[in-house]
PADO-428076 format. One line per field, with one value per residue (C-alpha): residue number from 1; x, y, z. Coordinates in steps of 0.02 Angstrom, whole numbers, always signed. Layout:
<tortors>
seq <- c(NUM/...) $
east <- c(X/...) $
north <- c(Y/...) $
up <- c(Z/...) $
</tortors>
This chain:
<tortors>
seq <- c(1/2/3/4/5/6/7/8/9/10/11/12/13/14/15/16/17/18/19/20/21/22/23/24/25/26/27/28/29/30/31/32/33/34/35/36/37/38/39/40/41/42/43/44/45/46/47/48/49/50/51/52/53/54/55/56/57/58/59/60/61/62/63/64/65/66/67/68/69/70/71/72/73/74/75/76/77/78/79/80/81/82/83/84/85/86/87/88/89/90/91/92/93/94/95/96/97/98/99/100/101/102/103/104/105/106/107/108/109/110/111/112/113/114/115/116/117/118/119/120/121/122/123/124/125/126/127/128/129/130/131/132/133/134/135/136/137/138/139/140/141/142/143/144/145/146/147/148/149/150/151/152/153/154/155/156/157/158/159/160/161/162/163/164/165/166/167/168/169/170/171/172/173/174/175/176/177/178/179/180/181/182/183/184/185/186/187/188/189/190/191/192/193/194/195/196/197/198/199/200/201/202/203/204/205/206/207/208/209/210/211/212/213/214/215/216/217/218/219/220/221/222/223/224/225/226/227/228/229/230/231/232/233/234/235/236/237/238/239/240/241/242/243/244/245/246/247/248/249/250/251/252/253/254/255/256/257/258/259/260/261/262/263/264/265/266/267/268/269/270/271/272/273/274/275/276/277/278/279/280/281/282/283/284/285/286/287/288/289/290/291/292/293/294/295/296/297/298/299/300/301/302/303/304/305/306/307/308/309/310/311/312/313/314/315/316/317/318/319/320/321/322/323/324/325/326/327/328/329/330/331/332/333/334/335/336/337/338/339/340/341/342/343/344/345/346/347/348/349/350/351/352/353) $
east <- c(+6731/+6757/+6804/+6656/+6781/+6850/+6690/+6614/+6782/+6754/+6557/+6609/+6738/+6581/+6478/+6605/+6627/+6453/+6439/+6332/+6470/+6545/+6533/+6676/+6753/+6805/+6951/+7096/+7127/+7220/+7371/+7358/+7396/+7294/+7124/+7019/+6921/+6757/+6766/+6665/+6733/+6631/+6688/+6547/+6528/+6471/+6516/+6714/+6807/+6848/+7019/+7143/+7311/+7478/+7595/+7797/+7902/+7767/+7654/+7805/+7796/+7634/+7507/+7618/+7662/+7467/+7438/+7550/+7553/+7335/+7327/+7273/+7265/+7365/+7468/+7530/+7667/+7734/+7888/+8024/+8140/+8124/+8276/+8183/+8216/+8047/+7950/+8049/+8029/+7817/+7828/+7916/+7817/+7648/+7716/+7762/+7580/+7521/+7473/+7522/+7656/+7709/+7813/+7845/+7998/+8097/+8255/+8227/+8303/+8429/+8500/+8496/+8612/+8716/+8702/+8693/+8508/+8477/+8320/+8434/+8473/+8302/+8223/+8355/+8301/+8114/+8134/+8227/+8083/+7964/+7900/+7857/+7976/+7969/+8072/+7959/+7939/+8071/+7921/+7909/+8081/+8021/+7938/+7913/+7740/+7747/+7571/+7525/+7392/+7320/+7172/+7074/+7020/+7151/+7284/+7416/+7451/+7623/+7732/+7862/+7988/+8014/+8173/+8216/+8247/+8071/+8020/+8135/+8189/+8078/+7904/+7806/+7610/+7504/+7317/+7258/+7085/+6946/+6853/+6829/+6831/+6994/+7059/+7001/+7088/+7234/+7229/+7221/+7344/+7439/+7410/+7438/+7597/+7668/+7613/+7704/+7534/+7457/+7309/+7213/+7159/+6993/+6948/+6916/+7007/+7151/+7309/+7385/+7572/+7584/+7401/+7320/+7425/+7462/+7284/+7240/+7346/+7337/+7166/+7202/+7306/+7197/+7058/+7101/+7019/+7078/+7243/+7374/+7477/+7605/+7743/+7866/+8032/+8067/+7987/+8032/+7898/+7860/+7670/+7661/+7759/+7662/+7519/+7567/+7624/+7456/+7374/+7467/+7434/+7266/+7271/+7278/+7374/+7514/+7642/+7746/+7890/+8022/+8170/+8339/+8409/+8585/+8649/+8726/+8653/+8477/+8409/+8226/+8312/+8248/+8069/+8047/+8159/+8011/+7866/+7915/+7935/+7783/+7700/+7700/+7796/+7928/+8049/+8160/+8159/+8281/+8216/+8144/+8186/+8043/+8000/+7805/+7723/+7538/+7433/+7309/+7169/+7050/+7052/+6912/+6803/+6660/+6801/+6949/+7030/+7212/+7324/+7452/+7556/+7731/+7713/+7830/+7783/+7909/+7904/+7981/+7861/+7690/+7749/+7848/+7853/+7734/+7652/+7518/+7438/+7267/+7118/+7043/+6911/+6876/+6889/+6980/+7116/+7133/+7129/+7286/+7362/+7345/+7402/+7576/+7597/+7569/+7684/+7826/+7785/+7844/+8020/+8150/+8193/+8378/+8482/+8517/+8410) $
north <- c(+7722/+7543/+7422/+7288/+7134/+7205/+7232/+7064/+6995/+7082/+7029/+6850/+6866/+6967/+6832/+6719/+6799/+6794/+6572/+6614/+6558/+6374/+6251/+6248/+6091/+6075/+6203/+6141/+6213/+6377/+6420/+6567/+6759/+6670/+6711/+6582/+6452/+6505/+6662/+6706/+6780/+6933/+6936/+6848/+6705/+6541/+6449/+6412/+6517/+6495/+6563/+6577/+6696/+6658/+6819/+6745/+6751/+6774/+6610/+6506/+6320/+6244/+6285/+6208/+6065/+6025/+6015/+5887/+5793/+5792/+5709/+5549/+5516/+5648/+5796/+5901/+6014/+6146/+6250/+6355/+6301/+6161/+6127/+6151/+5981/+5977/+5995/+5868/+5751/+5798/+5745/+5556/+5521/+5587/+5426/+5314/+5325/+5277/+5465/+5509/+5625/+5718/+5865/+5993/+6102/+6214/+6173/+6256/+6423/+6376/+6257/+6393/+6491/+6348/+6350/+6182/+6147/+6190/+6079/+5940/+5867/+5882/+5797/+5645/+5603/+5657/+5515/+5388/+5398/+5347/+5508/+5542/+5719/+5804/+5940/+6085/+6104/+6224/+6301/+6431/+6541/+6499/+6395/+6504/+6445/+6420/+6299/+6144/+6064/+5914/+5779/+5896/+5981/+6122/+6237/+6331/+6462/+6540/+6688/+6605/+6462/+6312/+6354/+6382/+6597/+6616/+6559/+6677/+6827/+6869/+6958/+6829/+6771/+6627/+6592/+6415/+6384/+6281/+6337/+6198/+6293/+6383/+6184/+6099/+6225/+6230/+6046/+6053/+6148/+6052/+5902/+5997/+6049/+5899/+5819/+5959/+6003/+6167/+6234/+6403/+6415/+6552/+6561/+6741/+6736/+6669/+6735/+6630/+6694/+6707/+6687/+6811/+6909/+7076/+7111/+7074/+7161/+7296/+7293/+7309/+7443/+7541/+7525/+7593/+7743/+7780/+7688/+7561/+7482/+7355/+7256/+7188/+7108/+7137/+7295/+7332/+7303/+7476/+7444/+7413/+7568/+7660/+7609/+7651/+7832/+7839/+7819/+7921/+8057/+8040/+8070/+7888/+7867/+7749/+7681/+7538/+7447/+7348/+7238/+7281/+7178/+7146/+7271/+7435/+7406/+7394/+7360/+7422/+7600/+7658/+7606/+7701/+7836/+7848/+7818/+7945/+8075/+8059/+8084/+7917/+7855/+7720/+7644/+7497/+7457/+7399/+7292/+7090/+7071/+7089/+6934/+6957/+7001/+7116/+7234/+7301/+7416/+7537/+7480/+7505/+7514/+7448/+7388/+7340/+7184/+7121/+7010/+6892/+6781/+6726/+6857/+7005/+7175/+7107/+7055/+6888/+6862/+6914/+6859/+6714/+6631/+6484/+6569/+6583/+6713/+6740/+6887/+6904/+7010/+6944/+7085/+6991/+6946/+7132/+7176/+7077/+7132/+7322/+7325/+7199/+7337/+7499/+7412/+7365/+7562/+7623/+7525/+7668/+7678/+7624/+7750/+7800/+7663) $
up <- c(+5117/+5169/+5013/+5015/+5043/+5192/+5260/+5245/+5300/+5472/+5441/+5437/+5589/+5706/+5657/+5719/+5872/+5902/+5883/+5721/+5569/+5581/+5705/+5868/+5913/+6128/+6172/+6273/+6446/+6447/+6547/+6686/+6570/+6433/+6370/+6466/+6409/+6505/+6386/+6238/+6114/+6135/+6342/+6414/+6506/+6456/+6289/+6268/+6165/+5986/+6002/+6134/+6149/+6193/+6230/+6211/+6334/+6470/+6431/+6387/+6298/+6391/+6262/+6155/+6253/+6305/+6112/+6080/+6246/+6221/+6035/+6036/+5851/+5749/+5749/+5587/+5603/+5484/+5539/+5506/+5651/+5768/+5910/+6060/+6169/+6259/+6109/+6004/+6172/+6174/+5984/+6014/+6166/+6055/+5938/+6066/+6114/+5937/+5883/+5674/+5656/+5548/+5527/+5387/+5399/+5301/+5207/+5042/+5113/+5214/+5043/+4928/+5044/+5062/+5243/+5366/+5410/+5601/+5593/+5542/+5699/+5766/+5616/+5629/+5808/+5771/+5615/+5706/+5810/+5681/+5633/+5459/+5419/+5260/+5203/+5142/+4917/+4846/+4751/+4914/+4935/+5135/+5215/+5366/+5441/+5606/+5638/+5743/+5732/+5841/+5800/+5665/+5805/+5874/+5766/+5853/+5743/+5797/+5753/+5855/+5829/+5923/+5973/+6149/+6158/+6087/+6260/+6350/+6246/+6111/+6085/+6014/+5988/+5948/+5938/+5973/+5855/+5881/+5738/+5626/+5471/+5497/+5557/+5403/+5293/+5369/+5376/+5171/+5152/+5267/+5148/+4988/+5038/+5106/+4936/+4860/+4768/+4705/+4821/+4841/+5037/+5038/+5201/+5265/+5446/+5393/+5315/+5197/+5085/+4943/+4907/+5015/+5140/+5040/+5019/+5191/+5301/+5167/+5208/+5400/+5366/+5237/+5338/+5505/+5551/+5718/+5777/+5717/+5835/+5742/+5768/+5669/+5651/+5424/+5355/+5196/+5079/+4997/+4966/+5163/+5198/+5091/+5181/+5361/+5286/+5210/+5376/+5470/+5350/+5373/+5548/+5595/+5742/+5689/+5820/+5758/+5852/+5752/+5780/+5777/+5609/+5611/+5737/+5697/+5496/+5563/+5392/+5472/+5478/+5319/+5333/+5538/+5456/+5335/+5436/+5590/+5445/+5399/+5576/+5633/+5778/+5750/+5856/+5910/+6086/+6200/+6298/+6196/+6019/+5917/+5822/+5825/+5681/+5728/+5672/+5795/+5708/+5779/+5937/+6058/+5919/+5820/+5683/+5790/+5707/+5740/+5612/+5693/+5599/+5533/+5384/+5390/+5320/+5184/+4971/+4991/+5149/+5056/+4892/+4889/+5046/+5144/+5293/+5394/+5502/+5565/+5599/+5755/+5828/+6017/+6143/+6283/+6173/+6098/+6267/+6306/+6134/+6192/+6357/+6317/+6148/+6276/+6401/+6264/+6194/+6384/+6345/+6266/+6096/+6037/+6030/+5852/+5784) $
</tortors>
């Protein structure tokens, strides 16, 4: 039986879907392969949709790029990695033209490894500039959110980095909200963090480490009846592993495609090795590097729900780190999250991986 918080959780996200929970601010104009804007959530026609996709490589930078380039009063931005040149560009022009920036990136990691910044460069000419940068608090191991957010009234919420291969040789998503609830929360945290203040986010759809993230992909996971479809770059967190063997075992049909970590030491080997004994089917492919982070549940059915976010299916990730994915529920973009998985699925495995 379904745990009562996972059901109202996918209660509250229906409800959603359907324009009955929070109010929905104007959604900027998709790019062609995205969901489009003349979409409800639930497929019809009519009322804008709440959320929007992005699939990495094939959508490339202009969702990202109409973000920034459409402020007119502010933009937040929390990230892991920033070196892309058009994006850093999109950001000084967004200042030139009066807009508040400010952007959040991570150092703590890269410090305590004693390795040189690669955001450093970025964030001297972003600063020069006159944007307000901000190295993320040490009290996260990573700050590995990947979220933009423009004029309190759009969040990009991305699994990728804004770093040029994301937009050329990686699997990657992002939804682009409009829901104002999911925006104002992320917009507290946003201010929390850069404060380097204590906060505890509680909004249902979204997926915030290390407050919330175990439980709710566990919950994904735990709750599937029919299918799991995941992808993801780090698995090695043993209460997640546990969970996809537990599926499969229970005649959940589990197919899960990881990246190859660090070449012939593929430190994903143990966790596939794991899963496919235990009736699952795991692979790495040969074709894009997996960077995406998704699970896809029971789809085609009354309960399908997908997670997307920057959180591996990893301890430091859940537990210690700042990140940030989301739940969805809208059939177009499941749709879209399907057919990409079942054509990435067709790629062959590695050979001995």
């Amino acid at each position: 039986m379904r745990s009562l918080p996972f059901i109202l959780i996918i209660l509250i996200l229906t409800l959603l879907v359907a324009g009955c929970v929070g109010p929905q601010a104007e959604t900027a104009p998709a790019t062609p392969g995205q969901v489009p804007v003349t979409t409800t959530l639930t497929g019809e026609s009519g009322t804008p949709a709440v959320h929007t996709l992005i699939v990495e490589p094939d959508d490339g930078k202009a969702m990202v790029l109409s973000t920034i380039n459409g402020a007119q009063k502010t933009i937040t931005l929390t990230i892991y990695e920033i070196t892309d040149p058009d994006i850093a560009a999109a950001l000084v022009a967004a200042r030139s033209r009066g807009v508040e920036v400010r952007v959040l990136y991570n150092n703590a990691s890269f410090a305590s490894m004693n390795e040189a910044n690669p955001n450093a460069g970025t964030v001297a000419n972003l600063s020069k500039a006159g944007i307000k940068t901000e190295p993320a608090s040490p009290v996260f191991t990573v700050t590995h959110q990947k979220t933009l957010t423009a004029d309190g009234s759009r969040s990009l919420i991305m699994t990728f980095n804004l770093e040029p291969s994301y937009f050329s040789t990686t699997r990657d998503f992002g939804i682009l909200t409009t829901n104002q609830s999911e925006i104002q929360e992320i917009t507290r945290v946003f201010d929390a963090d850069w404060n380097y203040q204590n906060i505890t986010p509680i909004y249902p759809s979204l997926v915030w480490s290390p407050v919330n993230s175990r439980e709710k992909i566990l919950g994904v996971i735990n709750h599937a009846t029919k299918t799991l479809d995941v992808y993801n770059e780090e698995i090695n967190d043993q209460q997640c592993i546990d969970a996809l063997v537990a599926a499969a075992k229970r005649g959940v049909v589990v197919r899960v495609i990881a990246a190859d970590l660090d070449g012939a030491e593929n430190k994903n080997a143990p966790a596939l090795k794991s899963l496919n004994a235990a009736g699952a089917q795991a692979k790495v492919i040969t074709s894009l590097y997996i960077h995406a982070k998704m699970v896809l549940a029971d789809y085609q059915t009354p309960e399908q729900v997908a997670y997307l976010g920057s959180e591996n299916l990893g301890k430091v990730s859940l537990d210690q780190n700042r990140e940030l994915g989301i739940l969805v529920v809208e059939k177009p973009i499941l749709d879209r999250l399907e057919s990409v998985f079942n054509s990435d699925w067709l790629v062959p495995a590695m050979p001995g991986k």
